[in-house]
Every structure is written in structure tokens, then in C-alpha cells.
C-alpha positions as YAML, in Angstrom:
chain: A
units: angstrom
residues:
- id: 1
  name: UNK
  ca: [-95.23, -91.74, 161.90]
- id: 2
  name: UNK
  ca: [-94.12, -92.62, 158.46]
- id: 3
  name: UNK
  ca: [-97.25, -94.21, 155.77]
- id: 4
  name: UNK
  ca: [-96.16, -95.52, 152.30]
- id: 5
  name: UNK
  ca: [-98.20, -96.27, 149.20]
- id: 6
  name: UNK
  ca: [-97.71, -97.70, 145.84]
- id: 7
  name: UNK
  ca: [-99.84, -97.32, 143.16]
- id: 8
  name: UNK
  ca: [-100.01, -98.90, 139.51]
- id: 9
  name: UNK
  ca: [-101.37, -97.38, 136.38]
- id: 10
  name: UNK
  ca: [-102.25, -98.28, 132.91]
- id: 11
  name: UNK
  ca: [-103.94, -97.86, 129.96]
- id: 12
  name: UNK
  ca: [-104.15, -97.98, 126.08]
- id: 13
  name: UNK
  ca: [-105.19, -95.49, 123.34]
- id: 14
  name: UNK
  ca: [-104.47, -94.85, 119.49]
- id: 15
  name: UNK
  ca: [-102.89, -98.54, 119.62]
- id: 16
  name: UNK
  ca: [-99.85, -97.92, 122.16]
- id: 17
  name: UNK
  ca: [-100.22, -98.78, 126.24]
- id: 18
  name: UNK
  ca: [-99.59, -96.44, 128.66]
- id: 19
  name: UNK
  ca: [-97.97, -97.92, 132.25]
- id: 20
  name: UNK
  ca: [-96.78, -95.58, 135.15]
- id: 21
  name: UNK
  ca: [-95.88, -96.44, 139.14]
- id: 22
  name: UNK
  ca: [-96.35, -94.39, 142.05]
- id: 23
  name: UNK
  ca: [-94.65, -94.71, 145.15]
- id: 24
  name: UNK
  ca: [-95.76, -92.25, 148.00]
- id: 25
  name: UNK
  ca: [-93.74, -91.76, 151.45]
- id: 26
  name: UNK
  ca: [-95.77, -89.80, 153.92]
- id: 27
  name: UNK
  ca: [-94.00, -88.49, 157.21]
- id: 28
  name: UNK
  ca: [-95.77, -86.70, 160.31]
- id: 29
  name: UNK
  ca: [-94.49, -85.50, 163.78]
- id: 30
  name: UNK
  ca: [-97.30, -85.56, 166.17]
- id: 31
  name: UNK
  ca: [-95.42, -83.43, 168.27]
- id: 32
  name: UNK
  ca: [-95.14, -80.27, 165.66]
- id: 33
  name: UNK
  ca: [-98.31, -80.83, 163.50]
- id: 34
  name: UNK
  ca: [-95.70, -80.69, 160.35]
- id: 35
  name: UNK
  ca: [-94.85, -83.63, 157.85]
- id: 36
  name: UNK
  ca: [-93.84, -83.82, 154.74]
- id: 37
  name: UNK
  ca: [-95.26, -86.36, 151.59]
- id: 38
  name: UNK
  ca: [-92.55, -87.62, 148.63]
- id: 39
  name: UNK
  ca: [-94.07, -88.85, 145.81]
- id: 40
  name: UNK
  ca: [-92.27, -90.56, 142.79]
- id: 41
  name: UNK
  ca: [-93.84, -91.22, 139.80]
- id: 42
  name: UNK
  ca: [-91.95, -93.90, 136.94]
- id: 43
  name: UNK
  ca: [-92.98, -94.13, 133.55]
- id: 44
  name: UNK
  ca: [-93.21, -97.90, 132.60]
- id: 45
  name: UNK
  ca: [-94.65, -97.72, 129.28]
- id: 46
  name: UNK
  ca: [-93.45, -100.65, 126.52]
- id: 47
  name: UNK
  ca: [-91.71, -98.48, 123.38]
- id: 48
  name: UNK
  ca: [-93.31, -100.67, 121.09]
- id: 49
  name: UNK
  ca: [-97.08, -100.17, 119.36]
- id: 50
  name: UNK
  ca: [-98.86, -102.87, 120.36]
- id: 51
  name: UNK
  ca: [-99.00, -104.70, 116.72]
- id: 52
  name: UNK
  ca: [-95.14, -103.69, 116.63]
- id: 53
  name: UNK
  ca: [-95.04, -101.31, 113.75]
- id: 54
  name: UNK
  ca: [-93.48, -98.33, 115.63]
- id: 55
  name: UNK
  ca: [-92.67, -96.71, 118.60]
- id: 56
  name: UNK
  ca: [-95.09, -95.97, 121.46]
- id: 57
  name: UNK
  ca: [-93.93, -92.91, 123.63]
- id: 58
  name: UNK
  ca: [-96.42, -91.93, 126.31]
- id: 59
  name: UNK
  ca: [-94.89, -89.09, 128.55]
- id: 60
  name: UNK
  ca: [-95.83, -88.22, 131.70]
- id: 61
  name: UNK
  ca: [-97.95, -84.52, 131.65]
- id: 62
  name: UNK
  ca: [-99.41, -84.27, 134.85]
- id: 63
  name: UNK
  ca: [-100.22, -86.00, 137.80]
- id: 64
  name: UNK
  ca: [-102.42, -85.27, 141.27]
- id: 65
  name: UNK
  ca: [-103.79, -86.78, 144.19]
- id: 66
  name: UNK
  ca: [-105.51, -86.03, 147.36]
- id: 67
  name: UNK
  ca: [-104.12, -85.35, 151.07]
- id: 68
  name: UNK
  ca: [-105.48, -83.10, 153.58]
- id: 69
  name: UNK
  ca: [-102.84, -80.82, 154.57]
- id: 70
  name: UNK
  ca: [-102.50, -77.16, 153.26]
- id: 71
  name: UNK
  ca: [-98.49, -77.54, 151.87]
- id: 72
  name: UNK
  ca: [-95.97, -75.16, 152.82]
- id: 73
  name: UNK
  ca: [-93.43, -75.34, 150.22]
- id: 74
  name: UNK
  ca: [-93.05, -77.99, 147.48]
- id: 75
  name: UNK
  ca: [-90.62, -78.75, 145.16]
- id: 76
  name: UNK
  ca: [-90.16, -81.29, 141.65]
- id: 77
  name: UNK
  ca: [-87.19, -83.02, 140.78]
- id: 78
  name: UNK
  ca: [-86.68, -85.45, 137.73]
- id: 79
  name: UNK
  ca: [-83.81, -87.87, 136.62]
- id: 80
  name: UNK
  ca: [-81.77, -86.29, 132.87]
- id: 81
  name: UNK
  ca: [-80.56, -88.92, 131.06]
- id: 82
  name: UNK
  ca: [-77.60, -88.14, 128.81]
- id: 83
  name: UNK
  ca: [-74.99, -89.69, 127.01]
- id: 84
  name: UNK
  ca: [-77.05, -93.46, 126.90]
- id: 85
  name: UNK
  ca: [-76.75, -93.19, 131.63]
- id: 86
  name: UNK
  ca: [-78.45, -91.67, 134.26]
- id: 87
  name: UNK
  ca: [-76.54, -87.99, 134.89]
- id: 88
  name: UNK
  ca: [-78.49, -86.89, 138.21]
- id: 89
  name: UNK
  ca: [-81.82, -84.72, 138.63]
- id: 90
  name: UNK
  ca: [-82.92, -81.44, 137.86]
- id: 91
  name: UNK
  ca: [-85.27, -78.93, 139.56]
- id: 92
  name: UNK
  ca: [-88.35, -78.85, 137.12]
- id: 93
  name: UNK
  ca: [-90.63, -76.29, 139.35]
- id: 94
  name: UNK
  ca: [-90.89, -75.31, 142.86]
- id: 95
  name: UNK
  ca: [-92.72, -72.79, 145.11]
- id: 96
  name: UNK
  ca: [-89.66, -69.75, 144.07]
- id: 97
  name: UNK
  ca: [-89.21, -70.67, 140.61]
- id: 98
  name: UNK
  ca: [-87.25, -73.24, 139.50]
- id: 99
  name: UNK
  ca: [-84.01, -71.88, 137.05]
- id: 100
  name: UNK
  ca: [-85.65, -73.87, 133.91]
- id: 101
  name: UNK
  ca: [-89.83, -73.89, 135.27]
- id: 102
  name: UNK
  ca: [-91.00, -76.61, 133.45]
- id: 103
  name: UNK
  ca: [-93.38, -78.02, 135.67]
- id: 104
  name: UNK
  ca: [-95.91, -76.15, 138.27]
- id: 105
  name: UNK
  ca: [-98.55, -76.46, 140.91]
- id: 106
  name: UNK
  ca: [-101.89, -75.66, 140.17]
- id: 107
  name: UNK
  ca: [-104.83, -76.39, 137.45]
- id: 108
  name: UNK
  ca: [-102.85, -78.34, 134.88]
- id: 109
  name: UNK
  ca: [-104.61, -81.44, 135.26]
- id: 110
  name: UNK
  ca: [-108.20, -81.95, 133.43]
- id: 111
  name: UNK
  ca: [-111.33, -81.04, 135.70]
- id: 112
  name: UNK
  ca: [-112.56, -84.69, 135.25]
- id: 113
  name: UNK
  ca: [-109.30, -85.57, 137.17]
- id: 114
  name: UNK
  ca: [-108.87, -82.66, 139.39]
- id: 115
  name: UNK
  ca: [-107.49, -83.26, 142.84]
- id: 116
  name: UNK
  ca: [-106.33, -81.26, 145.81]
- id: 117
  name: UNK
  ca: [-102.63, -80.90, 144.25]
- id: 118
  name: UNK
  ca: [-102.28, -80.92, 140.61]
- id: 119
  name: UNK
  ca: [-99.28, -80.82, 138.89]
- id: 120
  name: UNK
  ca: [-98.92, -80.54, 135.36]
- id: 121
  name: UNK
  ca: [-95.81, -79.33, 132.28]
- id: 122
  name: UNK
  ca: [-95.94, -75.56, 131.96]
- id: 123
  name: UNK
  ca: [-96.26, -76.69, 128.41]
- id: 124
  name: UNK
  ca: [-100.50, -77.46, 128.19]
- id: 125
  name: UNK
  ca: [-100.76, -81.29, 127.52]
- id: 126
  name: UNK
  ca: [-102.63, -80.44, 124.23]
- id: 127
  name: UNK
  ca: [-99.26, -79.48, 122.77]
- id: 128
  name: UNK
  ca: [-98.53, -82.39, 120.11]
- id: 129
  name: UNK
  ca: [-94.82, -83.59, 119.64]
- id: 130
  name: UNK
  ca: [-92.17, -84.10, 122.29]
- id: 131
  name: UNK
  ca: [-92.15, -80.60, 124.61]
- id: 132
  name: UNK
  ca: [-89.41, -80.24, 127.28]
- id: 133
  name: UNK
  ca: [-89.79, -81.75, 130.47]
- id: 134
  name: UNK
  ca: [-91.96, -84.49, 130.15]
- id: 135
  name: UNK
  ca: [-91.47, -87.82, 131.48]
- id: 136
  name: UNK
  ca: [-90.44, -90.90, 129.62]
- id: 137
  name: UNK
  ca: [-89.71, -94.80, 129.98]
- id: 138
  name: UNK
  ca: [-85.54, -94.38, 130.18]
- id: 139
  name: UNK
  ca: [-85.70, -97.07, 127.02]
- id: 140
  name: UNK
  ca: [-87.66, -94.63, 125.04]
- id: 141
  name: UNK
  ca: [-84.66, -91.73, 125.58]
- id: 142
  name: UNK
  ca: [-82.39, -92.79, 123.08]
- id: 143
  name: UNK
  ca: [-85.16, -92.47, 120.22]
- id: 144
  name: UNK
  ca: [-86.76, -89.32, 121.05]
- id: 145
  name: UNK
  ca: [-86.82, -87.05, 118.06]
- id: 146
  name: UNK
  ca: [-85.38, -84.34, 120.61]
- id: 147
  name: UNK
  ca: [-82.39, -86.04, 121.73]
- id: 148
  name: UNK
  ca: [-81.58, -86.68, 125.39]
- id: 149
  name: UNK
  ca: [-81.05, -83.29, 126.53]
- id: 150
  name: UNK
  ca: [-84.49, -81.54, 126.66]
- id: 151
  name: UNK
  ca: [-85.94, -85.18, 128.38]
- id: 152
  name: UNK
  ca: [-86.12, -86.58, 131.87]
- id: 153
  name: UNK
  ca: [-87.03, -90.48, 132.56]
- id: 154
  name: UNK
  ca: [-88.53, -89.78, 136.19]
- id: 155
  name: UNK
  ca: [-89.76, -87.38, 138.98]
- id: 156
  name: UNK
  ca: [-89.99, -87.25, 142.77]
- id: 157
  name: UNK
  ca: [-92.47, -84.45, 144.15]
- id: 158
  name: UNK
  ca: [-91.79, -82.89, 147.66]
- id: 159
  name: UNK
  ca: [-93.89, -80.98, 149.67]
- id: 160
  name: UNK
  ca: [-93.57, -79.52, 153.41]
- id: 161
  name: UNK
  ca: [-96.77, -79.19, 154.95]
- id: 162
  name: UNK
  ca: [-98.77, -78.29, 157.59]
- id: 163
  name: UNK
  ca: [-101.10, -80.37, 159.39]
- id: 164
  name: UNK
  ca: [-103.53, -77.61, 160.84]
- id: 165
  name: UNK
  ca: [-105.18, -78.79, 163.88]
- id: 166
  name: UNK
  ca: [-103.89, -81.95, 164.83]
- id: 167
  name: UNK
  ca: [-102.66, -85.50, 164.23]
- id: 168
  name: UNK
  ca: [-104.30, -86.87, 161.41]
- id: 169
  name: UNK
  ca: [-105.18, -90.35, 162.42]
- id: 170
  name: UNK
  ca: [-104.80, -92.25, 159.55]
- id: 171
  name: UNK
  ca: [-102.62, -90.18, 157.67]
- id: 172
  name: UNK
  ca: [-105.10, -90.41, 154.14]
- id: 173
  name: UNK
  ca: [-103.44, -90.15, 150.95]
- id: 174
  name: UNK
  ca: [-106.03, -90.28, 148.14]
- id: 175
  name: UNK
  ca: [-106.84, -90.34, 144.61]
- id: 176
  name: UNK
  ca: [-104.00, -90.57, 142.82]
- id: 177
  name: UNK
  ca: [-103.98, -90.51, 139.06]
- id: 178
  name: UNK
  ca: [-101.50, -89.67, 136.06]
- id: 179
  name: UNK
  ca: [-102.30, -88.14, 132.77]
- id: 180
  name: UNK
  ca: [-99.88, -89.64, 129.90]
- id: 181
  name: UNK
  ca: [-99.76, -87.92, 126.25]
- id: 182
  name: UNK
  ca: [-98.30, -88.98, 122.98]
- id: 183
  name: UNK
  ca: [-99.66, -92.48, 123.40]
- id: 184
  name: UNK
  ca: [-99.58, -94.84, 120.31]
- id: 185
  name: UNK
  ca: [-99.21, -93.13, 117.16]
- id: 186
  name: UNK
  ca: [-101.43, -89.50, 116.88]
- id: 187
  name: UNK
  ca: [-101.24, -88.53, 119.97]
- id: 188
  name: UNK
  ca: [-103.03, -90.29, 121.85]
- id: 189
  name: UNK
  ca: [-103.99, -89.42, 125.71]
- id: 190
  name: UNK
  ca: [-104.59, -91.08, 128.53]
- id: 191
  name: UNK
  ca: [-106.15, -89.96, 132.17]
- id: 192
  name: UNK
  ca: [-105.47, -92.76, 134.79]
- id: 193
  name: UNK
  ca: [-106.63, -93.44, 138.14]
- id: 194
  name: UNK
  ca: [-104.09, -95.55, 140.65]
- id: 195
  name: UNK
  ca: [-104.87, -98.73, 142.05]
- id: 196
  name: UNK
  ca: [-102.56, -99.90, 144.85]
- id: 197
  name: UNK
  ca: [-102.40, -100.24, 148.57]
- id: 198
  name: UNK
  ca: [-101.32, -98.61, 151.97]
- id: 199
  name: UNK
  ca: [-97.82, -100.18, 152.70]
- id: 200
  name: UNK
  ca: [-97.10, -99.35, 156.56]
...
């Protein structure tokens, strides 16, 4: 049985707006209580302040949601951009250590937003400025003060997991939300909840 979601996000702060899209694939074999759940997460955000007097760079920091499966494995994958192009993805964090961690499981996100699976920049979200492995708009690459290597443009989640017990009948996936920094100009954050709707 295969479930997909989308979700939309969006908000404003310190004059800039904040826009993200989730799209969730959830797959589960009756027959061997396993599954696993992809989830890909784009940042949408407009590089422009809203009264056009500078950039706005909101970077994805963390992001959660809710399913009720204890996971097996997971791993975290984003798109590099270099050289003005897409130049593949990159393992960011997984369960054995990814070769550059940047990214890991656990409780990275804020408590107000906390949900079964958190995952959040090793880097805490506090950190002002541009820190590795955060996710940007692609169109906001090029004008990074780092430059294009240290910066990825999107990220697709993947965890094996174990259904414990039984076919879950409507295969719940829950509460997703996305917490965006460097919003506007000073840093601005913002702590969004999805709204969207099952597809199959």
C-alpha cells in the first residue's frame, strides 16, 4: 500500500516571507509489517524583502512530523548546487554517520514544535549567518555570502521502519512542520505547521 501527502508552508518575520513544500511517500507491505516513508522538503522562499530593499534568505533548519512506526534506519540526502546547476546530492546525516554529519535525528527542533521524528542542522538554529548545510531556494545560491559549496537547495529524508504489530489501517502521517532561519533581514525565524492533504 503506497499513501502520499503534500504539504504547504509559509510565513513572514523581520520583513522577508518564508515558503517551503513537503511531499511525503509512505510505503507498507502488509505481508512483512515493514515500510518505509520518503519525505522531501523544497524551500520556496521569494529572495527579495518584501518592500524590495534586499535579499530575503530563509534556510531550512529543521523539520518533523508524526508517524507511528518505531524507524529502523534513516538516512538525509540534499541536492549541492555548484557552478550556477544542479551537481547531484549529498549524504547530510544518517543512522552510521554520514562522512560530512551535518544534519541528525533527534531534539533539534523547538519543544513547541516537537514531533515523533525531529530533524534538525548539527549546527543549533540560533547560530546567526549562513552555517553549512542548510537549505535554500536554488535562486538564493548564487548570492550566498558562502558561495555554492558549503549550500544545498533541497532534501529528501528516508527512513526504514517497522510497523510493530500489524497493518496500520490508515497509514497516518501527521503533523508536519518546518522551522526556517535567517528570514528577512536580522535573522529572523520562523516555526511552521503544514497544511495539505492525503493524495492516494
Amino acid at each position: 500500500m503506497i499513501y502520499s501527502y503534500t504539504y504547504l508552508f509559509s510565513g513572514c518575520d523581520h520583513g522577508g516571507i518564508a515558503m517551503a513544500e513537503m511531499k511525503v511517500r509512505v510505503n507498507l507491505n502488509p505481508a512483512t509489517n515493514k515500510g518505509d516513508v520518503e519525505v522531501k522538503t523544497y524551500n520556496m522562499s521569494p529572495i527579495t524583502l518584501l518592500n524590495a530593499s534586499g535579499h530575503n534568505l530563509p534556510a531550512i533548519s529543521a523539520f518533523g512530523f508524526e508517524i507511528k512506526y518505531s524507524h529502523i534506519s534513516w538516512e538525509l540526502r540534499a541536492n549541492k548546487y555548484t557552478g550556477g546547476s544542479a551537481s547531484g546530492s549529498a549524504i547530510i546525516g544518517e543512522d552510521g554517520g554520514a562522512p560530512i554529519p551535518l544534519w541528525q535525528l533527534g531534539p533539534a527542533s523547538p519543544a513547541v514544535l516537537k514531533t515523533s521524528y525531529a530533524f534538525g542542522t548539527v549546527y543549533p538554529s540560533t547560530l546567526p549567518g549562513y552555517p553549512d548545510g542548510r537549505l535554500y531556494n536554488p535562486d538564493a545560491i548564487p548570492v550566498l555570502p558562502h558561495g555554492p559549496a558549503n549550500n544545498f537547495f533541497a532534501t529528501e529524508a528516508r527512513l526504514l521502519f517497522d510497523v510493530n504489530g500489524g497493518e496500520c489501517p490508515l497509514c497516518e502521517f501527521s503533523n508536519p512542520w518546518i522551522l526556517m532561519t535567517n528570514v528577512g533581514h536580522g535573522n529572523g525565524r520562523v516555526g511552521m505547521r503544514g497544511i495539505g492533504f492525503r493524495i492516494t
